[in-house]
C-alpha positions as CSV (number, residue, x, y, z in Angstrom):
1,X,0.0,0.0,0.0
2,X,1.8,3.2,-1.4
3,X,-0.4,6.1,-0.7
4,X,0.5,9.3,-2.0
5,X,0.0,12.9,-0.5
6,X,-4.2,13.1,-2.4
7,X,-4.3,15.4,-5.0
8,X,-5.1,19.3,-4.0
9,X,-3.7,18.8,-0.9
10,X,-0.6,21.0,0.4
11,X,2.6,19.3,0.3
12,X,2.9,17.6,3.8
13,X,5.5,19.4,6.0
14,X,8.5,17.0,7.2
15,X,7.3,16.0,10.7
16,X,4.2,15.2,9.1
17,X,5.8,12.6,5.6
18,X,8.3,11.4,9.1
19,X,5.2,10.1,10.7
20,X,3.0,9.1,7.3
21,X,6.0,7.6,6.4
22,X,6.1,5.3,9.6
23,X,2.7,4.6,9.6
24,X,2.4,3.0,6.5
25,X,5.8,0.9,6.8
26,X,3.8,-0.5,10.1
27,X,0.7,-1.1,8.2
28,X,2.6,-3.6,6.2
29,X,4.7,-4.9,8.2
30,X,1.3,-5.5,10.1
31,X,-0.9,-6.3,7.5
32,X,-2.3,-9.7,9.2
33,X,-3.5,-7.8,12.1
34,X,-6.8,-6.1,10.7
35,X,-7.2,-4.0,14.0
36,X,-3.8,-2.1,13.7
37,X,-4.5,-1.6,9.9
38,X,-7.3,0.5,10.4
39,X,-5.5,2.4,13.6
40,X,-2.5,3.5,11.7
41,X,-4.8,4.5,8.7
42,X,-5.8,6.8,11.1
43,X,-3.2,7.7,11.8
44,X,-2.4,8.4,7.7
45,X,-5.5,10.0,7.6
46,X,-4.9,12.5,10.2
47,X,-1.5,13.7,8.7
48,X,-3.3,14.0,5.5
49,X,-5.6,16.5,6.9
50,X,-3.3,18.2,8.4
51,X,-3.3,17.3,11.9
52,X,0.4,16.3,12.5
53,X,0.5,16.8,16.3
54,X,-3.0,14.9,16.8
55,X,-1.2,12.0,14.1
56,X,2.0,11.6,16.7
57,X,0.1,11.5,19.6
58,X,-1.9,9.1,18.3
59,X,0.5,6.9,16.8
60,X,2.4,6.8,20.3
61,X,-1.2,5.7,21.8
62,X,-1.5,3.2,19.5
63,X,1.8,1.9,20.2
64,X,1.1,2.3,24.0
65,X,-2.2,0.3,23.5
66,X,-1.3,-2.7,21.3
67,X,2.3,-3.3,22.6
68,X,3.6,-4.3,19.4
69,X,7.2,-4.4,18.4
70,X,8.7,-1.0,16.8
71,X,11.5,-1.3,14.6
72,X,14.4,0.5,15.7
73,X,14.4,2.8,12.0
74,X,10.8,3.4,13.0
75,X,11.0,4.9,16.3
76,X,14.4,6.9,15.3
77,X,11.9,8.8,12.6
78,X,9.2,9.3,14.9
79,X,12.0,10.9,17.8
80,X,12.9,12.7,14.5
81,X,9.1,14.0,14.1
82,X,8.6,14.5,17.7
83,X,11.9,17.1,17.7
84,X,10.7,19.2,14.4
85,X,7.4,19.6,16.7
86,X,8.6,20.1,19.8
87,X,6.9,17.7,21.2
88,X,8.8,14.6,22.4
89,X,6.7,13.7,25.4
90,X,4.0,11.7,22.8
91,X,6.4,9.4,22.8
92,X,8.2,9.4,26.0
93,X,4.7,9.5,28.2
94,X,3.7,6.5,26.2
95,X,7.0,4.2,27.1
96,X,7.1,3.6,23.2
97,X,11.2,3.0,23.3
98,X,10.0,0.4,25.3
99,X,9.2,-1.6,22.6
100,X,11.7,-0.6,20.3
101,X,13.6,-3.8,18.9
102,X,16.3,-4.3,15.9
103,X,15.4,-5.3,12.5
C-alpha cells in the first residue's frame, strides 16, 4: 500500500511525511492484524488532513495500547518527528522505546 499525499492537498510538511512515512511501513509490516490496519490509517489520515500533532500522539497511543514491536528505523523517525514539533513527550509519556527492537 503506497499512498501518496491526495491530489489538492498542500505538500505535507516534514514532521508530518516522518510520521506518514512510519505509519504506512507498520501497516505492512502489520498487514495480518486487521485492527492495527485501520488504527494507523488513522493515523495516515490524520496527517493527511493536516493534523500532524493529533497524528503523533496518536501513533504513540497506538503503540502504547497494542504493545507491538517497533523497529528501531521506525521509532528513530518518529524521535525525528517529535523534535521538528517540539513535542517529544508523545512518545516518551507512552514508554514507546519500550518496545523498540532491531530489524
Amino acid at each position: 500500500m503506497c499512498r501518496r499525499n491526495p491530489p489538492g492537498n498542500p505538500p505535507l510538511d516534514p514532521s508530518g511525511a516522518l510520521i506518514r512515512s512510519v505509519a504506512l511501513r507498520m501497516i505492512r509490516r502489520l498487514a495480518d492484524q486487521p485492527g492495527l490496519v485501520s488504527a494507523l490509517s488513522s493515523v495516515v489520515d490524520m496527517v493527511e488532513n493536516d493534523e500532524t500533532d493529533l497524528a503523533l500522539d496518536d501513533i504513540g497511543m497506538v503503540i502504547h495500547y497494542s504493545q507491538f514491536p517497533v523497529l528501531r528505523s521506525e521509532y528513530q523517525d518518529l524521535v525525528h518527528a517529535a523534535q521538528l514539533l517540539d513535542s517529544l513527550d508523545s512518545l516518551t509519556d507512552t514508554g514507546v522505546e519500550r518496545l523498540v527492537v532491531d530489524g
